[in-house]
C-alpha positions in Angstrom: 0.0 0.0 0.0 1.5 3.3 -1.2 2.5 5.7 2.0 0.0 8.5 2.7 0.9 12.0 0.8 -0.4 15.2 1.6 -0.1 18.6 0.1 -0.1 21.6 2.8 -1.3 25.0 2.0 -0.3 27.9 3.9 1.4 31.5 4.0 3.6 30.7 6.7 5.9 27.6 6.9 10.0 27.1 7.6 12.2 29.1 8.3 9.7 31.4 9.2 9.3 32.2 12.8 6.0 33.8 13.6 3.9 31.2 15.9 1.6 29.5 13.1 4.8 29.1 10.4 6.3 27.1 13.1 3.1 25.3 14.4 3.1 24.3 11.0 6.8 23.3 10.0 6.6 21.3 13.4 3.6 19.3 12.0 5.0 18.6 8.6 8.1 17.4 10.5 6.3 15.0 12.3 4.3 13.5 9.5 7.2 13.2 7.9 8.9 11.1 10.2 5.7 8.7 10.5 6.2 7.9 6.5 3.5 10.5 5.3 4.9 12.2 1.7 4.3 16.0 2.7 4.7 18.5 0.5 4.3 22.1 1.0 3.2 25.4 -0.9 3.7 28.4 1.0 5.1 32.3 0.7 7.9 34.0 1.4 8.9 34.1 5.0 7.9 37.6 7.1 10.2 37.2 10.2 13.3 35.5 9.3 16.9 37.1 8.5 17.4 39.2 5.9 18.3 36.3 3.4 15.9 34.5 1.4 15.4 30.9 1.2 15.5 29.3 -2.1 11.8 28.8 -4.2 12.4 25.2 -3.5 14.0 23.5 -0.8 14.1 20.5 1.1 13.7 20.7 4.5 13.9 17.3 6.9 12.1 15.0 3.9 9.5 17.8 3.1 9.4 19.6 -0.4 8.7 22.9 -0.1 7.6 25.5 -3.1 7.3 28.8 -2.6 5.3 31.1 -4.1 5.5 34.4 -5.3 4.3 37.3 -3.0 4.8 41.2 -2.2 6.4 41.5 1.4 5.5 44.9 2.7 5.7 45.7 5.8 2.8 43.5 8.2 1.9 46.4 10.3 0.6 48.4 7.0 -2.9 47.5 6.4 -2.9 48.3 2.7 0.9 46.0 2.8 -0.9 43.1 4.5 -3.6 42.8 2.2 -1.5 42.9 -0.8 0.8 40.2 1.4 -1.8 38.0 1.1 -2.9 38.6 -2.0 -0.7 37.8 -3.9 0.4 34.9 -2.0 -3.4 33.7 -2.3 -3.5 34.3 -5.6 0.2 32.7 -6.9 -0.3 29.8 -4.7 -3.9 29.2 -6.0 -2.3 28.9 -9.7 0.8 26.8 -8.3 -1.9 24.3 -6.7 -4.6 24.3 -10.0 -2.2 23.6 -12.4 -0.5 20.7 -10.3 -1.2 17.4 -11.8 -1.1 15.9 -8.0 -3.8 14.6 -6.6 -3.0 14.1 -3.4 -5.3 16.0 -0.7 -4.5 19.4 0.6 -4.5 20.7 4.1 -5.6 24.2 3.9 -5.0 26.3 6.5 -7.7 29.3 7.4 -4.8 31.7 7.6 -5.0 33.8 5.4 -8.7 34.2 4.8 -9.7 33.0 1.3 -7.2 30.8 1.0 -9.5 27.5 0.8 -11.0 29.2 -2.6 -8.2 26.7 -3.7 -9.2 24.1 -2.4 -12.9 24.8 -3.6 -11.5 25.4 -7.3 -8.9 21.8 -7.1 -12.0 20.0 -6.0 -14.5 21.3 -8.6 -11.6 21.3 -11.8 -9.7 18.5 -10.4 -11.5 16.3 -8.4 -8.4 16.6 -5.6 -10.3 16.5 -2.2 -9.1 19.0 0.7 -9.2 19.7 4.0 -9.6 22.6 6.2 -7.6 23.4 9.3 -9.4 26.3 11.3 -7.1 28.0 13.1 -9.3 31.2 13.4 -13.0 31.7 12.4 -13.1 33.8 10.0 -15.2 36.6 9.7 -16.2 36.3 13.4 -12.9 37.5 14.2 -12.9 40.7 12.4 -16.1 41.1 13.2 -15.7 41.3 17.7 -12.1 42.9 16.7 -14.8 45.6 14.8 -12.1 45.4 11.7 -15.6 44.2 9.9 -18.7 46.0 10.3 -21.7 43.5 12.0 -24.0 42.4 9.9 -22.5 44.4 6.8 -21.7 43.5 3.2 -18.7 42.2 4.1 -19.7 39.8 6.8 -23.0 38.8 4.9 -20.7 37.7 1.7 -17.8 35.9 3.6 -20.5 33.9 5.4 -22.4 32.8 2.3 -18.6 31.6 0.9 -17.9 30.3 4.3 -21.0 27.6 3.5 -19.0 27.0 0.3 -15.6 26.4 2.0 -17.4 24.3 4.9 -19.3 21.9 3.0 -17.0 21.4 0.1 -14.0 20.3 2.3 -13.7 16.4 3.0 -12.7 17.3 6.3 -13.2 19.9 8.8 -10.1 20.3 11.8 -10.5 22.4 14.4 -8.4 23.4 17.3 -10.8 22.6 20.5 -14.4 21.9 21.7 -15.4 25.8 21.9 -14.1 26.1 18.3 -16.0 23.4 17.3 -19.4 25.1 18.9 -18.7 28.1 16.9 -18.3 26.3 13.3 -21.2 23.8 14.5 -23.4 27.5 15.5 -23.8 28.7 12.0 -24.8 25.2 10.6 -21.6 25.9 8.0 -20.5 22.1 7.4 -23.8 21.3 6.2 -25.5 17.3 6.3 -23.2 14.7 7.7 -20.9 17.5 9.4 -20.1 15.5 12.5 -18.7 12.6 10.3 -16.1 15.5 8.7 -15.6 17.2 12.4 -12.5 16.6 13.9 -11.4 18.5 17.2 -7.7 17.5 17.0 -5.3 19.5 19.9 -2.5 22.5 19.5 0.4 21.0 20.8 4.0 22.0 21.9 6.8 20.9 19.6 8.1 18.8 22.7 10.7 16.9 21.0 13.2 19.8 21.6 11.0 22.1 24.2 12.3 20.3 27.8 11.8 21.2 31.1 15.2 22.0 32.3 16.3 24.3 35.1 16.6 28.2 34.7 20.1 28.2 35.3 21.3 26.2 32.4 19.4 29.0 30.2 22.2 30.6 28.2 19.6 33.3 26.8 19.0 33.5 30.8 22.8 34.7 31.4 23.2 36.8 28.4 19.7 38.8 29.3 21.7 39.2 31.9 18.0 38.4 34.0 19.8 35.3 36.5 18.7 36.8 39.7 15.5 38.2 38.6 11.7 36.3 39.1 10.7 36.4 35.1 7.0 36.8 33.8 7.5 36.2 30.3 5.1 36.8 27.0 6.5 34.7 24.3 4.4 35.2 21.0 2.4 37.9 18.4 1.2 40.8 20.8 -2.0 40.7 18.4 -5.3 42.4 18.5 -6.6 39.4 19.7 -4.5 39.2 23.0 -5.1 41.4 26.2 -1.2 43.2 26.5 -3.1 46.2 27.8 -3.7 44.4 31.5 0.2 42.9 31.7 1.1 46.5 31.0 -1.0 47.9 34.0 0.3 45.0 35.8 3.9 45.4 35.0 3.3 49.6 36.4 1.5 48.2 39.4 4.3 46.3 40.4 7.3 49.0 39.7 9.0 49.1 43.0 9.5 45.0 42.7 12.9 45.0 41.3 13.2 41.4 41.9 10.2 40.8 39.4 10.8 41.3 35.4 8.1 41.6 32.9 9.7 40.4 29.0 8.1 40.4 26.5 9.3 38.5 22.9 8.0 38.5 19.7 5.7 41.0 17.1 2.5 42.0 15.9 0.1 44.7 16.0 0.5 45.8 19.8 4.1 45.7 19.5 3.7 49.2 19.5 1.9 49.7 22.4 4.3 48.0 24.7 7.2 49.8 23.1 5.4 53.5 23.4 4.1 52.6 27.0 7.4 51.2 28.3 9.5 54.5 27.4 6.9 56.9 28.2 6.6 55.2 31.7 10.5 54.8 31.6 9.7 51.1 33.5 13.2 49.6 34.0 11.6 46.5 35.0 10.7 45.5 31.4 12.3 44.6 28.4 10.7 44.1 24.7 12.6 41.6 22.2 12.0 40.4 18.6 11.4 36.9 18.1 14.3 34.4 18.6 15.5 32.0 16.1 13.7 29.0 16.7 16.7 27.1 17.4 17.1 29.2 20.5 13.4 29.2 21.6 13.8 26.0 24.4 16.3 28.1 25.6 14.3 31.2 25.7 11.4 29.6 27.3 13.3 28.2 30.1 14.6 31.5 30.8 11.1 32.6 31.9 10.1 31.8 35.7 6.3 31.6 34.8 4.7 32.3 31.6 1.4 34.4 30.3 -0.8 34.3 27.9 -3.7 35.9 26.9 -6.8 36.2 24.6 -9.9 38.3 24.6 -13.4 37.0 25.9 -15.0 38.0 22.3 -12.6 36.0 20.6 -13.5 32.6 22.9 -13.8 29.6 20.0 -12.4 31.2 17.7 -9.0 31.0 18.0 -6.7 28.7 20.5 -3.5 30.3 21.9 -1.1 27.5 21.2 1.8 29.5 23.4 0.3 27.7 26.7 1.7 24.5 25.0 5.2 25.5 24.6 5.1 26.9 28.4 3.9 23.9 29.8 6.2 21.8 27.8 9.0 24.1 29.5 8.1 22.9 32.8 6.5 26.8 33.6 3.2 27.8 35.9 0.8 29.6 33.2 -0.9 32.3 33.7 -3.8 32.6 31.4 -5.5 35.8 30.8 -8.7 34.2 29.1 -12.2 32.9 29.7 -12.2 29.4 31.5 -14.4 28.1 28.6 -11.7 28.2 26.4 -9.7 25.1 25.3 -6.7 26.2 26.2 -7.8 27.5 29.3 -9.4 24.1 30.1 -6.0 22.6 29.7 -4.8 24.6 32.2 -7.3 23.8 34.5 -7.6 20.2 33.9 -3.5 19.9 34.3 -3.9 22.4 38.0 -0.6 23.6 35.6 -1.3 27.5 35.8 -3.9 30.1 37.0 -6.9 31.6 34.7 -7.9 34.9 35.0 -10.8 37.3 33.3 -9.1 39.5 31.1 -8.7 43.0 32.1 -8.4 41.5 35.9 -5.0 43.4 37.0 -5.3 43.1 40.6 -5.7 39.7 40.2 -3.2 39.3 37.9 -0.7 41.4 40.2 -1.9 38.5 43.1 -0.6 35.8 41.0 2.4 36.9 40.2 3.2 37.8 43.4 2.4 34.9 44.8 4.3 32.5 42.6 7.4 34.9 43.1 7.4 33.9 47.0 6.3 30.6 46.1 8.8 28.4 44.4 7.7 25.0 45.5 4.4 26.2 44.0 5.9 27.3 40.7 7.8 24.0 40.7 4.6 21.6 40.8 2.9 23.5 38.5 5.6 23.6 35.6 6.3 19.6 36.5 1.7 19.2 36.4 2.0 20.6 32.9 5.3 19.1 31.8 3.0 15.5 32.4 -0.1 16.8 30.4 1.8 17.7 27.3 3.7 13.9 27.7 0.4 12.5 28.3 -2.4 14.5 26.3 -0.9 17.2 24.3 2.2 16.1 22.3 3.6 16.6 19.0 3.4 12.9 17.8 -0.6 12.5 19.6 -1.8 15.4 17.3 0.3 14.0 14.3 -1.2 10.7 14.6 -5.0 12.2 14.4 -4.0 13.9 11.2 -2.5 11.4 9.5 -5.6 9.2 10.1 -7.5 11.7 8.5 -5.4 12.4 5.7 -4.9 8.1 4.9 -8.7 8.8 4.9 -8.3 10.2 1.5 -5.9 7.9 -0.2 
């Protein structure tokens, strides 16, 4: 019997280093290595050195094709859409005019994007499936990017019911993502039988938990001696920086606590505007690290935090809580309980959930695990053993694969 092969579609893949690029690259990796044929059609990198990687490359037994796209600058609107675009459009050619009939994973990000898959399935007959990571327009619309109930919304949900009930298979990211694609009756008749809620997962292959100290990142941040609440990820619309900020200013006088923050995105900004108008020596803002280096980053943190906003509940899944957990750190999630990943949490007593927009009670928290180290300790170890147990790599890569042999 011929080994499963699977096409993946997306903007983002390796070397890039924003959060879903690497969710991604870690995936193909996987599949990969359990004798699936993975292929992959992406765009250029947007956070990566200043080099470009070849148009096709191998990359640890996946062939990878990239596609033409502008690369203004993410943080221009008019730049982003172009961004994707033109990747949209140069990928959907690459993929119509492929003779390959092998599925394709289609990722939701960017929007539009499963148009392709839509098109290969109506011209081609290739089946595809599509990999929410965020609910589209329900995102723009609670962000208010998209007016309610406007043109906009009104047309992306009629091709939404296109997208939905053309696709062999539906994957979602947790149980209150599923309620929200089940809400709007999109997958049409038979949907549970193409459901699948498969988890976000920490790439724990290289992510350990090891001790602080042998953190080289650690020494060089020169933060050894200091009690580290680290943000590690995009700063996006979606997440709640605002309350860490007023958290970080609440807390001041406590030079024994540090507040770091690492990565991009839209409220970049904002952290870098408040920090130097409040002159807060107690904070430091970094780029994203090379992935190589991002164990090592996350063990430099002494507890980590992550956030997203009530109004975007089920529909997107912050997969950072993985990658702290796997590092053997306490989380501290700024979300509603109902979420998935804040049911992880819970379920694992790794971390603490708190409403977003709570900064007395995140200011508690933190202050407590500081003085608490045994505390800190079981928590990391709780979470280490959920992502072993429940939430690995090689679990998640074994539901897709099922669903992609599906297809063979």
């Amino acid at each position: 019997m011929p080994k499963p092969k699977v096409t993946i579609l997306c903007q983002l893949f390796y070397p890039e280093l924003v959060s879903t690029g690497q969710t991604l690259t870690e995936l193909g990796e996987e599949l990969s290595s359990m004798d699936v044929d993975v292929e992959v059609v992406c765009g250029p990198p947007s956070v990566v050195d200043r080099s470009r990687p070849p148009r096709e490359m191998e990359h640890n037994g996946i062939l990878i094709h990239r596609t033409w796209g502008t690369q203004f600058p993410k943080l221009s609107l008019p730049g982003k859409l172009s961004n994707l675009v033109t990747f949209a459009l140069s990928s959907t050619c690459r993929v119509l005019l492929s003779r390959d009939a092998s599925p394709l994973l289609i990722l939701t990000n960017p929007p539009f994007l499963a148009v392709a898959g839509v098109l290969c399935r109506w011209i081609r007959r290739r089946p595809y499936i599509f990999l929410v990571f965020d609910v589209y327009p329900d995102v723009g619309r609670e962000l208010g990017v998209i007016k309610p109930g406007g043109l906009l919304e009104r047309a992306w949900d009629v091709l939404n019911r296109v997208l939905y009930r053309n696709a062999s298979h539906v994957i979602v990211l947790g149980r209150c993502m599923a309620d929200v694609v089940r809400r709007p009756n999109k997958l049409g008749p038979l949907a549970e039988d193409r459901l699948h809620v498969i988890h976000m997962w920490s790439d724990d292959r290289t992510i350990r938990a090891v001790p602080r100290s042998s953190s080289n990142l650690l020494k060089e941040w020169g933060l050894e001696d200091k009690f580290v609440v680290q943000y590690s990820g995009n700063m996006g619309r979606i997440h709640d920086i605002e309350t860490i900020l007023q958290a970080a200013w609440t807390l001041r006088e406590r030079r024994d606590i540090h507040f770091q923050f690492i990565g991009e995105g839209y409220k970049k900004r904002l952290v870098q505007s408040f920090l130097q108008e409040k002159q807060l020596g107690t904070c430091s803002v970094r780029t994203y690290v090379p992935r190589e280096q991002l164990p090592d980053s996350l063990a430099a943190a002494s507890v980590g935090i992550v956030s997203l906003l009530p109004a975007c509940t089920g529909l997107a899944v912050p997969s950072k809580i993985y990658g702290v957990m796997a590092a053997g750190r306490p989380v501290i999630g700024l979300m509603d309980p109902g979420g998935e990943a804040a049911r992880a949490v819970m379920g694992s007593e790794s971390g603490v959930i708190l409403q977003p927009g709570d900064v007395q009670g995140l200011v508690n928290a933190i202050v407590d695990l500081a003085g608490n180290p045994e505390k800190c300790r079981e928590m990391g170890e709780r979470g280490r053993r959920a992502i072993d147990e429940r939430y690995s790599l090689h679990a998640a890569a074994l539901q897709y694969r099922e669903v992609i042999a599906s297809l063979q």
